[in-house]
N, C-alpha and C positions, 0 to 999 in steps of 0.2 A: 504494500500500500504506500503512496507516495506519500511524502509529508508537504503539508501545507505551510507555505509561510505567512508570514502574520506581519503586518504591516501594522502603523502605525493603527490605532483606535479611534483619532480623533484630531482635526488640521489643527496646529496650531497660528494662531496668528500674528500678525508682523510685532517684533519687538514695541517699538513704540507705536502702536494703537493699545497693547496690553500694559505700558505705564500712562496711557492718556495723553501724549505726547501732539501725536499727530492724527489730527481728522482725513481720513483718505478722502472721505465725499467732499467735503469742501475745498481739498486741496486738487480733488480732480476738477471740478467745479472749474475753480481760479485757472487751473493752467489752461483749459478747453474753451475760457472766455475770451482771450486774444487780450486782455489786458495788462497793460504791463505792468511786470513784478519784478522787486527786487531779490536778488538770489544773494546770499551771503557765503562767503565761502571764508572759512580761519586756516591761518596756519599757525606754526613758531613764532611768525615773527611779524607777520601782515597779515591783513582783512582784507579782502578784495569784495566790493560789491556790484553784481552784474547785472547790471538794470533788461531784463528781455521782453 
């Protein structure tokens, strides 16, 4: 008899939707609206912000 594998139980979901972090709906929302956002990007040493 063959054995079955066993996958997960149950999807987990994105990190930060499960600390409250980030709204996916809303953020699909913003990006599919065509208006422009600003994108923030960190590093060490600089902040670059990318207006699109």
């Amino acid at each position: 008899m063959p054995r079955k594998r066993f996958g997960p139980r149950y999807r987990v979901s994105f990190r930060r939707r499960r600390e409250g972090r980030t709204d996916y709906y809303a953020r699909y929302r913003l990006v599919i609206s065509g208006k422009i956002r600003a994108v923030v990007r960190k590093s060490r040493r600089n902040v670059i912000i990318h207006f699109t």
